[in-house]
ZAMARGU-4260 file (C-alpha; in steps of 0.2 Angstrom, whole numbers, plus 5000, padded with zeros to 4 digits):
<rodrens>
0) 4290/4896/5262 | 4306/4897/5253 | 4315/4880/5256 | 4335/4876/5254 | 4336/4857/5259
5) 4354/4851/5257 | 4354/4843/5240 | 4340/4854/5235 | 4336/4868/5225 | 4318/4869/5223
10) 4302/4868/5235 | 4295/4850/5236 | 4278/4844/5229 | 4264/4838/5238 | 4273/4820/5238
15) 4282/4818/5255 | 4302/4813/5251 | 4310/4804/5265 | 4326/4815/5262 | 4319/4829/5260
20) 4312/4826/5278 | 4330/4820/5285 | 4340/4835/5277 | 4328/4850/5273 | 4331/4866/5283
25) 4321/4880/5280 | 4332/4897/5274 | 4319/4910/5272 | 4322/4926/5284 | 4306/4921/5298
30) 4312/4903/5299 | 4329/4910/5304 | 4324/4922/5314 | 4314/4907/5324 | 4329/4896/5321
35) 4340/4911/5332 | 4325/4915/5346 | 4326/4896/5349 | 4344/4894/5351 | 4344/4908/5364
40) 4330/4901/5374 | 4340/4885/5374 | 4353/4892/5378 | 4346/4903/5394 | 4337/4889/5402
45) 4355/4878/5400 | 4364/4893/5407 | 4351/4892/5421 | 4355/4872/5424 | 4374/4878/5424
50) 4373/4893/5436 | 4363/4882/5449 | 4377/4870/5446 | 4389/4882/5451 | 4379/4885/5467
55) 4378/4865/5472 | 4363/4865/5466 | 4354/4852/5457 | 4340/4854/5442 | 4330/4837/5439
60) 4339/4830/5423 | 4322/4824/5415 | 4314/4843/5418 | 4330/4849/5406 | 4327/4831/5395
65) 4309/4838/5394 | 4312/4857/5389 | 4326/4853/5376 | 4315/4841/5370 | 4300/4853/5366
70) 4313/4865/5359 | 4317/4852/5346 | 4298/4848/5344 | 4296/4865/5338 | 4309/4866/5328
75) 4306/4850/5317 | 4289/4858/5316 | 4294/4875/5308 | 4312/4875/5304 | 4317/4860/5297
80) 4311/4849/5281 | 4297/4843/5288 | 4288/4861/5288 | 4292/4862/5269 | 4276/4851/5267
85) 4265/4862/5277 | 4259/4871/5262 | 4258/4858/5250 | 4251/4845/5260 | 4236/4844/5272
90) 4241/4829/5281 | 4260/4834/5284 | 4249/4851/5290 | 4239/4841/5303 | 4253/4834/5311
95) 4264/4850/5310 | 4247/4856/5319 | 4248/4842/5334 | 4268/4846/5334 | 4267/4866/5339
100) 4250/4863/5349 | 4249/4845/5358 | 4268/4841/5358 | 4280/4855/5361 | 4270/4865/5374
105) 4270/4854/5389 | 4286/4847/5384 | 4292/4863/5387 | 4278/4868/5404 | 4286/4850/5409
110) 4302/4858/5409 | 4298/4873/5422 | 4307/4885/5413 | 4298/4899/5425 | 4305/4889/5443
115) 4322/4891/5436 | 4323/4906/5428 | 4318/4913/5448 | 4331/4901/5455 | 4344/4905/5445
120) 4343/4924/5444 | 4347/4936/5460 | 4333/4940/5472 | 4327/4956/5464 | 4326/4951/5447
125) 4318/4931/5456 | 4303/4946/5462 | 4300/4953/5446 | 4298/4939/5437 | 4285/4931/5451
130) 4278/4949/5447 | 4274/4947/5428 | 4268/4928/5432 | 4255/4933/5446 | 4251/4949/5436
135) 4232/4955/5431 | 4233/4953/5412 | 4244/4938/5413 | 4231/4930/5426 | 4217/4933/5415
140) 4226/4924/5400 | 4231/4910/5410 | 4214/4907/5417 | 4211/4889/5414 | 4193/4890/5407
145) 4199/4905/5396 | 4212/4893/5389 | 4202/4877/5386 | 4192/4889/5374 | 4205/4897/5365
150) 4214/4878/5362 | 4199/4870/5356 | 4191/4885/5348 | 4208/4890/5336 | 4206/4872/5330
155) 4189/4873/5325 | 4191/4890/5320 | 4208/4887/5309 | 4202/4872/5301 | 4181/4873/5298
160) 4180/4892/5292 | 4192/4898/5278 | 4206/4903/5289 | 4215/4889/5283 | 4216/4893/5263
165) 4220/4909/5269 | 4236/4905/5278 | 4241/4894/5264 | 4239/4910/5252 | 4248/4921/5262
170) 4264/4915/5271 | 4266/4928/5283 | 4250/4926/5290 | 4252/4906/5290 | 4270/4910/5301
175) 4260/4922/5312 | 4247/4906/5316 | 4262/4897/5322 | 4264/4908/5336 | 4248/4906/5339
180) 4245/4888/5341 | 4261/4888/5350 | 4255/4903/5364 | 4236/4897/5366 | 4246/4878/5370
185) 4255/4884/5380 | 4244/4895/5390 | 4233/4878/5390 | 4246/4864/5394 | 4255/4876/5407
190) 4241/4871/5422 | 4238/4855/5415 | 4254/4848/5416 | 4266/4860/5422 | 4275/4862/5438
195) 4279/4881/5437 | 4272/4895/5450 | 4256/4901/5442 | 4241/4910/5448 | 4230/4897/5445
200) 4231/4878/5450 | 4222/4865/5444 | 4217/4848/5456 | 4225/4833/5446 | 4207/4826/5444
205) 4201/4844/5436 | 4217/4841/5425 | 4211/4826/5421 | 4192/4831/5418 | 4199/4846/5408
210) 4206/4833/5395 | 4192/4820/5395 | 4181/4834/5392 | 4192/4839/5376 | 4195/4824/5368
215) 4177/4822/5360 | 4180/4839/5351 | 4196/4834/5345 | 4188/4819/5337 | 4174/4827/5332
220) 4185/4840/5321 | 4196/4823/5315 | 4178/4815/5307 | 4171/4832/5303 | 4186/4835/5291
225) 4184/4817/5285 | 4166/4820/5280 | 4169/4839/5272 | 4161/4837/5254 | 4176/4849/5246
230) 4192/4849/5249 | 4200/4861/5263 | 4210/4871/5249 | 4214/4872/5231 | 4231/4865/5233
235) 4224/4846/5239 | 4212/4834/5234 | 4197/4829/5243 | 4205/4812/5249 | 4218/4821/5254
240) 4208/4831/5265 | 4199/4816/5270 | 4216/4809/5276 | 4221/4823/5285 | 4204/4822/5293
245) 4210/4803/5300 | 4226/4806/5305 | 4222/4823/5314 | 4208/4812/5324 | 4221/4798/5328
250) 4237/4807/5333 | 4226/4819/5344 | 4220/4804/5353 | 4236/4797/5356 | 4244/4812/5361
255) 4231/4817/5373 | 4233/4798/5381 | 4250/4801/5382 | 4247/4817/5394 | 4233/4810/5402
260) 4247/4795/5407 | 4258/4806/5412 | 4244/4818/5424 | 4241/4800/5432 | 4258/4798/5437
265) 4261/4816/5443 | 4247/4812/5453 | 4253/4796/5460 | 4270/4805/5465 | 4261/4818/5473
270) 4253/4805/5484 | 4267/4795/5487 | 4276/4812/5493 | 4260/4817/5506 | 4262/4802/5511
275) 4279/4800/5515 | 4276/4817/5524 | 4264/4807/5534 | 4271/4796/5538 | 4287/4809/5546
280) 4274/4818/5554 | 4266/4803/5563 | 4284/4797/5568 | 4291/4815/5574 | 4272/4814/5587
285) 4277/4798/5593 | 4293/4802/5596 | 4287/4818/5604 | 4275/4807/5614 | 4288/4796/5622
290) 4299/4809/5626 | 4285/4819/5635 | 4282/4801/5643 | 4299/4799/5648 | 4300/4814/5658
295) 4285/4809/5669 | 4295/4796/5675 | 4283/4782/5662 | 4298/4770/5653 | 4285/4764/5639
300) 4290/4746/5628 | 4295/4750/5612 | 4279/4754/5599 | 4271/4758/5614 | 4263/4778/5617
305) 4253/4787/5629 | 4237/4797/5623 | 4240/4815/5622 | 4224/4818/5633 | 4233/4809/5647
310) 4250/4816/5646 | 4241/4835/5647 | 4232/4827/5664 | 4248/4820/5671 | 4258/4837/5667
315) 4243/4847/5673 | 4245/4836/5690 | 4266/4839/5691 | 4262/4857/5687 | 4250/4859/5702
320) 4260/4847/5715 | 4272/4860/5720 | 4258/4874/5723 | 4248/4862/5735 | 4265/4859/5744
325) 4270/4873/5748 | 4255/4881/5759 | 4259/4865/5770 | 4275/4870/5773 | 4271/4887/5777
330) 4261/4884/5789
</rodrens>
């Protein structure tokens, strides 16, 4: 890719510079294109924090925290001088891989971007885009076996058949596979550890399993790499490759510990909120118990209830009174 850094004129070797990393910026026309699609979806899920603003509404800060922050992810990734390495250099390639797949998207499914795009927009417009989201072909991508397959399987793919030398070769097929390691993520990520309305939802325990059950085939791809006999490509040696092997295996783990922390407390906040749902419901009966109570003339002690069976026999009993009284009186 052509590369502009700011005291640069020429594309970096393989060696990583520390200032290259700081101030590059990728120039060439896709990059910029990128650099503009993710400055407008920034700017439309801020304009959707300010409009429910306007309304006295308010967005969780750490959702908006969340979603800028995988905006950013992804552009360090591919627009900034960090992605001038990801041709000459396997190991900066790996973890240019772990940015657009593991990082940015659930940092961006964290930031529901779906829940407010349908808050902030006017009715007809909130049931068209709960249209597209429950729609056939959407549903079908989103299935979550579907997308376990396509994450795992585009690694093994990408990195164990000659895709990868490939993509180096040809730049606009490599910017091509960036789309796609970022739209099989996020299809992945999106019922793992999102919040937005989907089709398809996924117990906290099966988001769990789901990850467990992936984290041996990332660390399987990590040492396979590290035992390939040649290198991946032409450009690196084979302790290069070797290395990229390690640090693939490493970050992968770290990452998906990360997420699985954060699928734990999801689930512990979930609970805490059923239960404190509970708990309202519990105290609204009892309250309703005591007042029923009340009327039939019983004065309970405080923490004190009636069973509901005997408040239905005692009401049965008020109910009938006046009908056995009044054939007496008739008569």
């Amino acid at each position: 890719m052509p590369f502009l850094p700011l005291t640069y004129g020429a594309a970096p070797h393989g060696a990583v510079s520390l200032h290259v990393l700081v101030t590059g910026v990728q120039t060439d026309p896709l990059s910029l294109l990128a650099d503009l699609l993710e400055l407008v979806a920034l700017g439309l899920y801020l304009a959707g924090v300010h409009r429910l603003a306007q309304r006295g509404r308010r967005w969780s800060p750490w959702s908006t925290t969340a979603c800028v922050s995988g905006i950013a992810v992804l552009w360090i990734a591919v627009g900034s001088g960090f992605a001038a390495y990801d041709s000459v250099n396997v190991t900066m390639h790996v973890i240019q891989h772990v940015l657009i797949m593991m990082l940015a998207p659930p940092l961006i499914a964290l930031g529901k971007p779906v829940t407010l795009i349908s808050q902030a927009v006017g009715r007809n417009n909130q049931v068209r885009v709960l249209r597209v989201v429950h729609s056939a072909p959407l549903a079908a991508l989103s299935f979550p076996i579907v997308g376990w397959f396509l994450y795992y399987g585009t690694m093994y793919v990408y990195f164990m058949t000659g895709l990868y030398p490939y993509s180096i070769a040809h730049p606009l097929f490599h910017d091509a596979t960036h789309v796609w390691f970022f739209s099989v993520g996020y299809l992945y990520w999106q019922p793992i550890v999102g919040l937005d309305p989907a089709r398809w939802r996924l117990s906290h325990p099966m988001r769990i399993g789901s990850l467990f059950l992936g984290m041996p085939f990332e660390a399987f791809l990590g040492i396979g790499i590290t035992q390939l006999p040649h290198p991946l490509d032409k450009i690196n040696s084979l302790a290069a490759t070797h290395n990229a092997g390690d640090t693939f295996w490493i970050l992968s783990m770290l990452v998906t510990g990360v997420w699985l922390a954060t699928i734990v407390l999801q689930w512990f906040r979930q609970l805490d909120r059923e239960t404190a749902r509970e708990d309202r419901r519990v105290e609204a009966s009892l309250a309703e118990n005591r007042a029923r109570a009340e009327t039939l003339g019983i004065h309970l002690p405080e923490g004190c209830t009636v069973p509901w069976w005997r408040l239905e026999e005692l009401e049965q009993r008020r109910a009938q009174r006046p009908r056995e009284i009044n054939p007496a009186s008739d008569g």
